[in-house]
LOPAMI-949619 format. One record per residue: residue number from 1; x, y, z of N, C-alpha, C, O in turn. Coordinates in Angstrom, 3 decimals, decimal comma. Example, Ala and Ser with C-alpha at 12.3 -4.5 7.8 and 13.67 -1.06 7.14 Angstrom:
// LOPAMI-949619
pos|nxx|nyy|nzz|caxx|cayy|cazz|cxx|cyy|czz|oxx|oyy|ozz
1|13,190|-5,690|7,800|12,300|-4,500|7,800|13,200|-3,300|7,800|14,236|-3,319|8,465
2|12,850|-2,250|7,080|13,670|-1,060|7,140|12,900|0,030|7,870|13,409|1,138|8,039
END
This chain:
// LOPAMI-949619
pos|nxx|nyy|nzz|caxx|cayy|cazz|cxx|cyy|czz|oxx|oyy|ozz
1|-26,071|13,832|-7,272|-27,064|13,451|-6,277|-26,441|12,564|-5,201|-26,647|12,733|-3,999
2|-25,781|11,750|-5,637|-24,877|10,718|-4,823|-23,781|11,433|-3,774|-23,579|11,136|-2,596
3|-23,290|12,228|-4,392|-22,569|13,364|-3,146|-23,359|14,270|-2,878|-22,745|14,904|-2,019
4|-24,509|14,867|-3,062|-25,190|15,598|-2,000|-25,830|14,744|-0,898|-25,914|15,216|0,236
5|-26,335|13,385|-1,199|-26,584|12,428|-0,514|-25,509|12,315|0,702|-25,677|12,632|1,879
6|-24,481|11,831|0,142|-23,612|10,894|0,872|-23,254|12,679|1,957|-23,369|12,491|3,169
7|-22,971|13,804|1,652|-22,834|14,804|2,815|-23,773|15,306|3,432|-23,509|16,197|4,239
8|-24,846|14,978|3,282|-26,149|14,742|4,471|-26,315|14,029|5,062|-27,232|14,135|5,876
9|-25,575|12,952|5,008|-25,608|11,865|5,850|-24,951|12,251|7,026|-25,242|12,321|8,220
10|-23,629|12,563|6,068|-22,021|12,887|7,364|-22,346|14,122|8,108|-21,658|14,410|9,087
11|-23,652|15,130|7,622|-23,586|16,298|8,643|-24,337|16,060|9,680|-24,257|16,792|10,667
12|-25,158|15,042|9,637|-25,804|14,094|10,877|-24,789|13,050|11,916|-25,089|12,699|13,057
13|-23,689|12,730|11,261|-22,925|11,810|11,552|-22,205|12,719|12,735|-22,360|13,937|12,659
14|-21,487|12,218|13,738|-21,022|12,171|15,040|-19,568|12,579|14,550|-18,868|13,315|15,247
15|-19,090|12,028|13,204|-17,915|11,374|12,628|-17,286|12,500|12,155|-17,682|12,771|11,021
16|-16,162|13,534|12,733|-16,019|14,517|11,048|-15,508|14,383|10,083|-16,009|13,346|9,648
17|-14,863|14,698|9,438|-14,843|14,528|7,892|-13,391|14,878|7,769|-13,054|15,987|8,184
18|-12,540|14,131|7,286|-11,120|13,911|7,684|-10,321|14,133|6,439|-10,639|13,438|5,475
19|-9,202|15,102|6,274|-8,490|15,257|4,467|-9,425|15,829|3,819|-10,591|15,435|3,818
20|-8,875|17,096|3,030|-9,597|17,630|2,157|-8,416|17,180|0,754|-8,717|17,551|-0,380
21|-7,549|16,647|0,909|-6,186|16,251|0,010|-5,831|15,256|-0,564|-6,344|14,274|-0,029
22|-5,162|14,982|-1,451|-4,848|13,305|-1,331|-3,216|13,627|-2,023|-2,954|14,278|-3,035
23|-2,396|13,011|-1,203|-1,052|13,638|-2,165|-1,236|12,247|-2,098|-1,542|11,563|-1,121
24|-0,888|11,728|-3,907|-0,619|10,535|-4,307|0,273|9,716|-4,329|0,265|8,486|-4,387
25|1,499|10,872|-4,252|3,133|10,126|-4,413|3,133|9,573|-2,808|4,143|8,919|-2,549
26|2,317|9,702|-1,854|2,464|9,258|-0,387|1,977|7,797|-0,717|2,497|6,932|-0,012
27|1,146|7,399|-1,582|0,433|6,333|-1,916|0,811|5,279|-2,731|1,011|5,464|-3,931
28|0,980|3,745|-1,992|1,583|2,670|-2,965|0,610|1,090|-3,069|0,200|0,336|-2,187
29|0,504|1,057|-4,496|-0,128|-0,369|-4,290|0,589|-1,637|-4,203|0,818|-2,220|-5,263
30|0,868|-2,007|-3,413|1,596|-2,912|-2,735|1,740|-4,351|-3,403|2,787|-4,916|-3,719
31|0,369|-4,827|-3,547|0,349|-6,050|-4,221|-1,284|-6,266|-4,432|-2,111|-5,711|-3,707
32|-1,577|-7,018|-5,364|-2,838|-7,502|-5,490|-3,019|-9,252|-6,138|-2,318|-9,897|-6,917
33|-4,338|-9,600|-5,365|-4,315|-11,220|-5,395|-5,608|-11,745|-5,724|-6,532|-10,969|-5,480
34|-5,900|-12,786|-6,182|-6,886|-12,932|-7,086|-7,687|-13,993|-6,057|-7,009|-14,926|-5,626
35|-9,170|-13,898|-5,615|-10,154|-15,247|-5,184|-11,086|-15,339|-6,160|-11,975|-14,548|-6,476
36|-10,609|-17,006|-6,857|-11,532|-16,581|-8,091|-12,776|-17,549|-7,705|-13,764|-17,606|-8,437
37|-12,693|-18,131|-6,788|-13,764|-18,781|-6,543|-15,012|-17,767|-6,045|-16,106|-17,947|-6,580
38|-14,864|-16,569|-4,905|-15,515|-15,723|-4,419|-14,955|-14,372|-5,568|-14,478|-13,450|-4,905
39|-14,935|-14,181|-6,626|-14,664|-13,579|-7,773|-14,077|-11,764|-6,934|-14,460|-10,614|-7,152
40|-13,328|-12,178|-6,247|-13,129|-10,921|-5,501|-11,277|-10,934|-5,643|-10,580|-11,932|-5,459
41|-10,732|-9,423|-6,047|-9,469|-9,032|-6,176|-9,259|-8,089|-4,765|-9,934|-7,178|-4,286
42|-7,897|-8,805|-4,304|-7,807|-7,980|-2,733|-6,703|-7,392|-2,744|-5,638|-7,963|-2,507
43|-6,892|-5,481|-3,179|-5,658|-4,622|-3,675|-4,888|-4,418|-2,555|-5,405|-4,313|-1,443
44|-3,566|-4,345|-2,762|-3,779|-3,857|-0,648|-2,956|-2,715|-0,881|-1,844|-3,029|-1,305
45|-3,227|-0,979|-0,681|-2,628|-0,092|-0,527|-1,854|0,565|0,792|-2,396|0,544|1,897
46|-0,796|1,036|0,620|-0,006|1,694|1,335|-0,474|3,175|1,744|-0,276|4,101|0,956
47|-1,063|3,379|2,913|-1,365|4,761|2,674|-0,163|5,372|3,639|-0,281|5,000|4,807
48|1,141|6,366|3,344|2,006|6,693|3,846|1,892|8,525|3,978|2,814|9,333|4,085
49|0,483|8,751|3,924|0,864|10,019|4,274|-0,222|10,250|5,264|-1,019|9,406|5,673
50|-0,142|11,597|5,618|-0,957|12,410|6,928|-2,433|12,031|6,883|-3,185|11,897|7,849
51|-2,754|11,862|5,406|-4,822|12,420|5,722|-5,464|11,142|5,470|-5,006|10,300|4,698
52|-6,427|11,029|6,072|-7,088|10,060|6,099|-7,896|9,707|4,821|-7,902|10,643|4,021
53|-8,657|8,486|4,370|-9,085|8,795|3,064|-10,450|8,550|3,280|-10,557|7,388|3,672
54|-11,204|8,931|3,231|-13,084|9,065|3,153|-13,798|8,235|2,362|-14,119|8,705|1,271
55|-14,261|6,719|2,700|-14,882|6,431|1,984|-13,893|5,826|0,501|-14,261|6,236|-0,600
56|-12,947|5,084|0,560|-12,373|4,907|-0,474|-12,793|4,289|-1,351|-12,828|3,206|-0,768
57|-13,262|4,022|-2,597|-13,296|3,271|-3,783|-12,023|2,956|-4,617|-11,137|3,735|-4,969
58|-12,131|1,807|-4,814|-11,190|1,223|-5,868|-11,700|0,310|-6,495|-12,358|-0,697|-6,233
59|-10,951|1,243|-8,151|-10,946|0,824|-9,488|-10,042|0,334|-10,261|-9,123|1,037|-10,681
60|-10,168|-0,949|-10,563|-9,012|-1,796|-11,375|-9,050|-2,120|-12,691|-9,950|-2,942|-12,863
61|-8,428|-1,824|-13,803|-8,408|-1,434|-15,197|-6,849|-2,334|-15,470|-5,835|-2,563|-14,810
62|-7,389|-2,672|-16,906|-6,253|-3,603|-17,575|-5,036|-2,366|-18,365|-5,089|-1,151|-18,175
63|-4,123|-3,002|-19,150|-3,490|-1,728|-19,628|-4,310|-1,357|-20,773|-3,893|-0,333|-21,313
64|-5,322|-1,855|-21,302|-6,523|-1,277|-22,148|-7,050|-0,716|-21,640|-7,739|-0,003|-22,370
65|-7,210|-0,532|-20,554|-8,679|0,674|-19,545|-9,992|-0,052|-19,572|-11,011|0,572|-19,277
66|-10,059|-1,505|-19,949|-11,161|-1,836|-19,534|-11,297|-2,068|-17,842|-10,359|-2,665|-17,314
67|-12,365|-1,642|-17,025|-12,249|-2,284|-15,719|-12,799|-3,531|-15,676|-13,722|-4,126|-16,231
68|-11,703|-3,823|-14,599|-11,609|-5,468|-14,182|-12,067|-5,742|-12,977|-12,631|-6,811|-12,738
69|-11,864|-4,729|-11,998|-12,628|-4,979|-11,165|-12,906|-3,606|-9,910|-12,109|-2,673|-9,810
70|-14,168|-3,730|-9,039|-14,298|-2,420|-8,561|-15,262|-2,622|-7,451|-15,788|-3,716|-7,246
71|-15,492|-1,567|-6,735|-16,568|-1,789|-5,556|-18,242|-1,910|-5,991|-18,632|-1,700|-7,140
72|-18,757|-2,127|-5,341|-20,355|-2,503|-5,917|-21,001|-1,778|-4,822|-22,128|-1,283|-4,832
73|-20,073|-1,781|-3,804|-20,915|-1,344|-2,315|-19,860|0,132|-1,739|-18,810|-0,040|-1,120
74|-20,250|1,116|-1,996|-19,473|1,988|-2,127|-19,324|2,508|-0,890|-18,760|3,594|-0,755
75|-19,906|1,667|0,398|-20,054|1,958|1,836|-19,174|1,643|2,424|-18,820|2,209|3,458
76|-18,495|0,477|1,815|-18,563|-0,716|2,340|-17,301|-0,397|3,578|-17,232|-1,363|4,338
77|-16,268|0,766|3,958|-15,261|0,971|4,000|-15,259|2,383|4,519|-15,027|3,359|3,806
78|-15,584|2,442|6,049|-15,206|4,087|6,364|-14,245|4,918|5,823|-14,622|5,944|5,257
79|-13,310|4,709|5,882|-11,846|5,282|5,150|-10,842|4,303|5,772|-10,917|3,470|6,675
80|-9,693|4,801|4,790|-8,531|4,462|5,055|-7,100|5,101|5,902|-6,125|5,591|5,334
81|-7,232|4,986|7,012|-6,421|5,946|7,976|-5,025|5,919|7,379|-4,567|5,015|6,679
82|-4,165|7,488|7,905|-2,990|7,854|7,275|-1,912|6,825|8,532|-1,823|6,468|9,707
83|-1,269|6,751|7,154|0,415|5,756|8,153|-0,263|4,684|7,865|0,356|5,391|7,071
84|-1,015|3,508|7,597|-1,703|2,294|7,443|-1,748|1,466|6,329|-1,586|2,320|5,457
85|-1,851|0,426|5,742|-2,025|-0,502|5,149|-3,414|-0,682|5,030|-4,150|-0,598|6,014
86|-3,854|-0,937|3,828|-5,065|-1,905|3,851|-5,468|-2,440|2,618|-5,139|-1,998|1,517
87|-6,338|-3,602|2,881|-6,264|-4,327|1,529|-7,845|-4,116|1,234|-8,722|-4,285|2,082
88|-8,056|-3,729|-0,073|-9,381|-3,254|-0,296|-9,795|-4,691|-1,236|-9,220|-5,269|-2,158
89|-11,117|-4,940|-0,482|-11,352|-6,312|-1,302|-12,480|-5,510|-2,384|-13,236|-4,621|-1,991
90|-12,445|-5,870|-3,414|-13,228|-5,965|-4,535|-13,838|-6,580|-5,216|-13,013|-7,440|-5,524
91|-15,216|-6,958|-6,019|-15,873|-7,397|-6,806|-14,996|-7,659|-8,092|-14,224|-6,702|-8,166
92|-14,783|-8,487|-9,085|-14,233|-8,834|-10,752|-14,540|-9,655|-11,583|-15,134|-10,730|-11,501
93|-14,046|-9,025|-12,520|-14,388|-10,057|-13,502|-13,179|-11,553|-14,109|-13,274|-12,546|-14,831
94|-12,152|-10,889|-13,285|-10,602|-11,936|-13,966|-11,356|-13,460|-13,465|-12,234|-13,715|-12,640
95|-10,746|-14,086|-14,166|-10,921|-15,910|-13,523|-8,948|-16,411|-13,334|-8,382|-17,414|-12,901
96|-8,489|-15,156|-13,894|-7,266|-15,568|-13,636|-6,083|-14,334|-13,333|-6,121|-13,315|-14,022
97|-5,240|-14,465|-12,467|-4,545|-13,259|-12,493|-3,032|-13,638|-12,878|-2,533|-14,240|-11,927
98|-2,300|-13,521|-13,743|-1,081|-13,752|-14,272|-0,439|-12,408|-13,676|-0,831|-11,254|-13,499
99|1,550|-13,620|-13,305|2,080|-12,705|-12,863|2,530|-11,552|-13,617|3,200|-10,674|-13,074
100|2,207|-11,507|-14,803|2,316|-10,223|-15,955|1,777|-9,526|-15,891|2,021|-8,613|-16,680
101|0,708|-9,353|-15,015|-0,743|-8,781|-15,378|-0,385|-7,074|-15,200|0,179|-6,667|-14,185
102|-0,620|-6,540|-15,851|-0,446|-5,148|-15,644|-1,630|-3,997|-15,810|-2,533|-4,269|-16,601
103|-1,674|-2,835|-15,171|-3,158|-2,293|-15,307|-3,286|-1,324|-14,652|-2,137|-0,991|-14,365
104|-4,150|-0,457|-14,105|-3,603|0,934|-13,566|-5,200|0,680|-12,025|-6,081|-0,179|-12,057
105|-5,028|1,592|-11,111|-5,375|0,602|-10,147|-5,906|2,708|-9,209|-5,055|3,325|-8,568
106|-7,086|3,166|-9,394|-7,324|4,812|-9,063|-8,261|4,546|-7,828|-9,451|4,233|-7,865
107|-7,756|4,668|-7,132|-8,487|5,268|-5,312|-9,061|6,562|-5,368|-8,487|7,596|-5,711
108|-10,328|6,418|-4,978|-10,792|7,587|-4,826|-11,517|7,843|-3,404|-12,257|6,973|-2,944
109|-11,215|9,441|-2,503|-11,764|9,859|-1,803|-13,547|10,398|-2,164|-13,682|11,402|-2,863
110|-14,873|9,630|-1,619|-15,930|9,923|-2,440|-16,215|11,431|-1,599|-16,936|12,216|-2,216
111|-15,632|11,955|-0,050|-16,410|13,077|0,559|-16,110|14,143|-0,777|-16,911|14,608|-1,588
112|-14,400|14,353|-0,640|-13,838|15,050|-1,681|-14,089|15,101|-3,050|-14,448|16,153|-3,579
113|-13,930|14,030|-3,698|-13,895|13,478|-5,030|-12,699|13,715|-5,491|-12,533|14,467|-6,450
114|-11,879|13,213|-4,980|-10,339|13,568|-5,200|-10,216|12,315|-5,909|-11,293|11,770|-6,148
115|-8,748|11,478|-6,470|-8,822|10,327|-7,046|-7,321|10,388|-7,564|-6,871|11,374|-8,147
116|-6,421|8,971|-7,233|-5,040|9,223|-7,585|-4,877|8,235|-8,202|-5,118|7,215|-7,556
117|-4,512|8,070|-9,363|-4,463|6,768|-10,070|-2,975|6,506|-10,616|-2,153|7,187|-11,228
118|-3,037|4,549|-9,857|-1,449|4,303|-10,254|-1,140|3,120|-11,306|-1,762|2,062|-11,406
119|-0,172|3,495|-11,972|0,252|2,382|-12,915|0,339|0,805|-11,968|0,257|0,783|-10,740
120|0,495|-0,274|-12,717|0,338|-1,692|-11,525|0,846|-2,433|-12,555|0,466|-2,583|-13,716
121|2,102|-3,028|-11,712|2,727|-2,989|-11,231|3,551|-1,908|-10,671|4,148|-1,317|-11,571
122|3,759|-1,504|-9,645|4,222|-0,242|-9,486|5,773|0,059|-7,832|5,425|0,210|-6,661
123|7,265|0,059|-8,284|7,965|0,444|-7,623|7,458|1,722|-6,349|7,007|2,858|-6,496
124|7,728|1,043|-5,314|7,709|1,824|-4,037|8,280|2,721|-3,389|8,933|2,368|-2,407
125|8,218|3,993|-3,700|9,453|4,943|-2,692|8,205|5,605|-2,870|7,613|5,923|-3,901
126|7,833|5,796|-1,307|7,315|6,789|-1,185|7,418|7,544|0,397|8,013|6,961|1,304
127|6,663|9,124|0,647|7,124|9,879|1,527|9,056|10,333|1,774|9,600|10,417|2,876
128|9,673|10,532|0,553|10,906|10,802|1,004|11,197|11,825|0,505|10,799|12,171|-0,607
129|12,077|12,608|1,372|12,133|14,028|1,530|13,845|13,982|1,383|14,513|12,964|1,571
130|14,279|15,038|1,084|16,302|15,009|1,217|16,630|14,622|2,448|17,622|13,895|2,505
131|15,944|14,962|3,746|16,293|14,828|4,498|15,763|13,946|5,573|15,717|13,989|6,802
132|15,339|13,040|4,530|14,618|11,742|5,383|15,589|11,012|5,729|16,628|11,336|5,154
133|15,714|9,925|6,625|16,431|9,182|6,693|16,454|8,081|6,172|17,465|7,449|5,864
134|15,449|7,795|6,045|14,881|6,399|5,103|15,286|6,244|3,335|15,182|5,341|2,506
135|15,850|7,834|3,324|15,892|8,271|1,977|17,399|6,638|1,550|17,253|5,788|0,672
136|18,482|6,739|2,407|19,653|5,955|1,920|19,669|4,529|2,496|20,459|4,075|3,323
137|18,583|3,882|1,860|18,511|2,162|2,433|18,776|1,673|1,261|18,384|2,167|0,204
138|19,757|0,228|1,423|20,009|-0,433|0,576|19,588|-2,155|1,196|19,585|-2,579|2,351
139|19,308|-2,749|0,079|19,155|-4,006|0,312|19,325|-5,061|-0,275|18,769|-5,154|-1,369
140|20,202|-6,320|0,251|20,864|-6,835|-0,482|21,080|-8,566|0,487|21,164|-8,732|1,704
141|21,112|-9,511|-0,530|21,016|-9,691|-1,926|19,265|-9,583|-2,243|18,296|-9,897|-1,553
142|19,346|-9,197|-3,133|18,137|-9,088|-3,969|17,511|-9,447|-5,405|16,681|-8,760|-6,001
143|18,031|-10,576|-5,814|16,632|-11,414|-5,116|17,489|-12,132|-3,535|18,713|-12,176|-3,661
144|17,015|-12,587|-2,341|17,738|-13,295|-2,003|17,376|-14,744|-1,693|16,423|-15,081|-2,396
145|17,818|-15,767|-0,851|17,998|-16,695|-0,723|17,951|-17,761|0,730|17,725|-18,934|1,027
146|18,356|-16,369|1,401|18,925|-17,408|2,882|18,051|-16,097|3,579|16,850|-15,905|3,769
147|19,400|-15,235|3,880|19,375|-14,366|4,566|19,478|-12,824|3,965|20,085|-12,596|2,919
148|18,846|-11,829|4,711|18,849|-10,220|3,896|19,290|-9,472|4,685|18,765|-9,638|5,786
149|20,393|-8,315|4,650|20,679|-7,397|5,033|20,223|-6,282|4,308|20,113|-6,147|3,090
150|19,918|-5,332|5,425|19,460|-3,943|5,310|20,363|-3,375|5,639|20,766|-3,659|6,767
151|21,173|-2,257|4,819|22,152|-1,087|5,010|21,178|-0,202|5,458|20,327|-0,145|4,570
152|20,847|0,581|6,471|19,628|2,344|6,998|20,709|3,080|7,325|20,371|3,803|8,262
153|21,887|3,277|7,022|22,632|4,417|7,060|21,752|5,845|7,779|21,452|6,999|7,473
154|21,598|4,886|8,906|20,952|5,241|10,175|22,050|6,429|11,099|22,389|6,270|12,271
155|22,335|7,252|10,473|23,600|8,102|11,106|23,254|8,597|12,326|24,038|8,441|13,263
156|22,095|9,233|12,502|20,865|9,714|13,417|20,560|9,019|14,996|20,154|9,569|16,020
157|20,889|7,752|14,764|20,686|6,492|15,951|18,909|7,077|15,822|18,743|7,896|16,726
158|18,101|6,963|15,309|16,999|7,170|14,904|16,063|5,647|15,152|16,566|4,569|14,836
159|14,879|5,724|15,659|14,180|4,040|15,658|13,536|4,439|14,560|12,919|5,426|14,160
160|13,993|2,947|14,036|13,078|2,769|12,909|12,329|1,841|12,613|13,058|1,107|11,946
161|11,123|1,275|12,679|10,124|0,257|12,605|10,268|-0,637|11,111|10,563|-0,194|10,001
162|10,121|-1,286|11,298|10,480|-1,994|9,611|9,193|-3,138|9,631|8,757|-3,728|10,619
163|8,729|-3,251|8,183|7,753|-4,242|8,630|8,198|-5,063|6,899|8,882|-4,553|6,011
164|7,622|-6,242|6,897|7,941|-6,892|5,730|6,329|-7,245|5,203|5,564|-7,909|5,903
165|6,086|-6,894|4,349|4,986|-7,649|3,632|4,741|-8,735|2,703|5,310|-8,677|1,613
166|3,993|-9,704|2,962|3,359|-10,109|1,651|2,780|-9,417|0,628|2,638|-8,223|0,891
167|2,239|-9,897|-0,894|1,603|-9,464|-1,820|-0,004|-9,681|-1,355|-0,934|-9,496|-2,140
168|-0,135|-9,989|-0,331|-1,902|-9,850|0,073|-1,903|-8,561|1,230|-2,899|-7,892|1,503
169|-0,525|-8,387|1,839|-0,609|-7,110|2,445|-0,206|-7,249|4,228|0,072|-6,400|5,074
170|-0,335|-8,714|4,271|0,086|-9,259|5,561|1,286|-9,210|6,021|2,159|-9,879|5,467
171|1,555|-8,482|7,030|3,126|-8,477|7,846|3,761|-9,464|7,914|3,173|-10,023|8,840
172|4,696|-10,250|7,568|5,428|-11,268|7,764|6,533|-11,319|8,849|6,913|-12,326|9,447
173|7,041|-9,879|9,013|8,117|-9,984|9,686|7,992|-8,409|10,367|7,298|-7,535|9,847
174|8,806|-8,201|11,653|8,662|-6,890|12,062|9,252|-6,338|12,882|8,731|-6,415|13,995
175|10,177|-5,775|12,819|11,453|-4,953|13,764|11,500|-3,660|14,310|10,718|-2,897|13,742
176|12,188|-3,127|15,271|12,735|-2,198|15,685|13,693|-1,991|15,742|14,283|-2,789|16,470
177|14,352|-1,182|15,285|16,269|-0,522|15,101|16,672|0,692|15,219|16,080|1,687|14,802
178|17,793|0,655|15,847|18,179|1,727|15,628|19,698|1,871|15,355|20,341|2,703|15,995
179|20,446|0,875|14,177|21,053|-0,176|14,177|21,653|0,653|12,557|20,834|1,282|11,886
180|22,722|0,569|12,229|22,718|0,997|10,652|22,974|0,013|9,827|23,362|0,046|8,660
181|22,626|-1,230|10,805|22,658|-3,012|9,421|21,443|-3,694|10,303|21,465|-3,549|11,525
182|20,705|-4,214|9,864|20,086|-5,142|10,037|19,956|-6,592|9,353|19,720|-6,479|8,150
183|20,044|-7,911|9,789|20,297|-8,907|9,243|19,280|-9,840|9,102|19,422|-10,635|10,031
184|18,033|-10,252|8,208|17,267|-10,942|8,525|17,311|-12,404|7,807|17,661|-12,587|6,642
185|16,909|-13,362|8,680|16,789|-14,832|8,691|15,247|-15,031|7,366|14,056|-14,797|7,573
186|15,669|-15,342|6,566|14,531|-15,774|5,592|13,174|-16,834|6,743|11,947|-16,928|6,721
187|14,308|-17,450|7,629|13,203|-18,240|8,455|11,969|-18,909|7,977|11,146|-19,081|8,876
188|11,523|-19,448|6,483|10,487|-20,120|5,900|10,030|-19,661|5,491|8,966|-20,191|5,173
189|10,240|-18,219|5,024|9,626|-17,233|4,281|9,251|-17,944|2,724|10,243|-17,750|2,022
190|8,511|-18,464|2,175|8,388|-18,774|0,542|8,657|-18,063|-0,136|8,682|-16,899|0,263
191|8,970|-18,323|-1,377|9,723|-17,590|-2,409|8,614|-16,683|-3,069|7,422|-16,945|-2,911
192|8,974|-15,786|-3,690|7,823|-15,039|-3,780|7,909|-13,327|-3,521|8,787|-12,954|-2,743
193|7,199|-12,493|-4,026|7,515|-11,094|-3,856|7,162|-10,431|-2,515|6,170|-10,838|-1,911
194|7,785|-9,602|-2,096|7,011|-9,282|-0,408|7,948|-7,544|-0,279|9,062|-7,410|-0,785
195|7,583|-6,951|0,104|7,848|-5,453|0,401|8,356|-4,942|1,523|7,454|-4,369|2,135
196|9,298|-4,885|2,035|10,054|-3,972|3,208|9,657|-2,715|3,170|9,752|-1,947|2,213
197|8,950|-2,385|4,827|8,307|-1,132|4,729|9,399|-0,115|5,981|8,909|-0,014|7,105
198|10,475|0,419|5,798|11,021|0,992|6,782|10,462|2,755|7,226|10,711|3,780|6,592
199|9,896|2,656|8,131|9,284|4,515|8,913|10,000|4,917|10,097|10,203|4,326|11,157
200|10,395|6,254|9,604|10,722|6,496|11,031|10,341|7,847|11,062|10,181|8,083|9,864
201|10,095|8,878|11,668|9,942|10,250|12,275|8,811|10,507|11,518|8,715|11,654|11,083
202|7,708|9,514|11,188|6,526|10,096|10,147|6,977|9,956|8,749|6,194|10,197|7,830
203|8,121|9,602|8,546|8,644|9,130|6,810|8,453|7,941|7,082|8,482|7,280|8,120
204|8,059|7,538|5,006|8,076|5,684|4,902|8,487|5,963|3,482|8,161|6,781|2,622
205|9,665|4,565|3,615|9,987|4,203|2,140|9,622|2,898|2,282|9,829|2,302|3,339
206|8,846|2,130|0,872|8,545|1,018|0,898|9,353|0,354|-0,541|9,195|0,786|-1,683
207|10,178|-0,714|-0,170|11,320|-1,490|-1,529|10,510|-2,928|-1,921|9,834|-3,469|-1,046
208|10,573|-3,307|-2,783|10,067|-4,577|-3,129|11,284|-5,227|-2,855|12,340|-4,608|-2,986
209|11,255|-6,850|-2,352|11,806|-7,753|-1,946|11,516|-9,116|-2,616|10,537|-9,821|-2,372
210|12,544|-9,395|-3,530|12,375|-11,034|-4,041|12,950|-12,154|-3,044|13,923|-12,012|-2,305
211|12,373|-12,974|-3,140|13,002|-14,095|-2,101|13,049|-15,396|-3,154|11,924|-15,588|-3,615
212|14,009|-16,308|-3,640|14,129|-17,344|-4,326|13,739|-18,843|-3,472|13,823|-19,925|-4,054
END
């Protein structure tokens, strides 16, 4: 009833109806952070491929499968556009989020009813093809300390946008290259986990980044 609902709405709507797909391996959960005062968990996903997502819901489950936390307002969120970031805030039950915490973390498209569900904590490579370029980045030191170099064995002279994240999903840092080293200044960065997002020609690989 709830999806015959919700596509009577949209055939009135101005809006059309965007992705009939969801390739998952395009999809990364980046980081998630706990407000336990406003009892709300703010996931923030990577969406690195073409289709847009309709109406997303997200569901957060411990490594028992109990859920921990989830939407209440299933409106609340036109979609999630392709190539984009976003941090989906949620309703929960945690009063605490430990950095152990592990749990599986399923987005779902409601036009479709599609739904891709990821392990959490979860390593980032995604959108890479043999012949991506993004495919041969190295980064180093890692954890680091001061300063970080990026190897993009950039053979191509290719621009490549690089963005750095926090674990709430916020850009910290953000470049253009077309450079096959890049050298970055920690510059007050706090210690703490944060994600290098390098795209170029419509590819994205995203690396986790320790900083001491």
């Amino acid at each position: 009833m709830k999806k015959i609902l919700l596509l009577s709405l949209l055939a009135f709507s101005s809006v059309a109806l965007k992705a009939q797909t969801l390739n998952c391996n395009n999809f990364c959960v980046l980081g998630m952070t706990l407000d336990a005062v406003a009892h709300r968990l703010n996931v923030t996903i990577a969406n690195n491929d073409t289709n847009f997502v309709n109406y997303p819901t997200v569901v957060v489950t411990n490594a028992a499968g109990d859920t921990v936390g989830n939407i209440e307002n299933t409106f609340y969120l036109f979609g999630q556009p392709a190539n984009d970031t976003t941090v989906h805030n949620i309703s929960t039950t945690l009063t605490t989020l430990p950095s152990s915490f592990t749990g599986f973390v399923y987005l779902t498209d409601q036009v479709w009813d599609l739904t891709c569900m990821f392990g959490f904590p979860m390593s980032c490579s995604v959108g890479i093809t043999e012949n991506n370029p993004t495919a041969n980045i190295s980064i180093y030191p890692n954890p680091a300390t001061d300063k970080i170099t990026l190897e993009l064995n950039n053979s191509n002279n290719k621009t490549m946008a690089i963005n750095i994240f926090d674990v709430a999903g916020k850009t910290v840092k953000a470049y253009n290259t077309n450079a096959e080293k890049l050298v970055i200044d920690r510059d007050g960065l706090e210690s703490g986990l944060y994600f290098v997002s390098i795209a170029v020609e419509g590819k994205r690989v995203t690396r986790k980044l320790v900083i001491k």
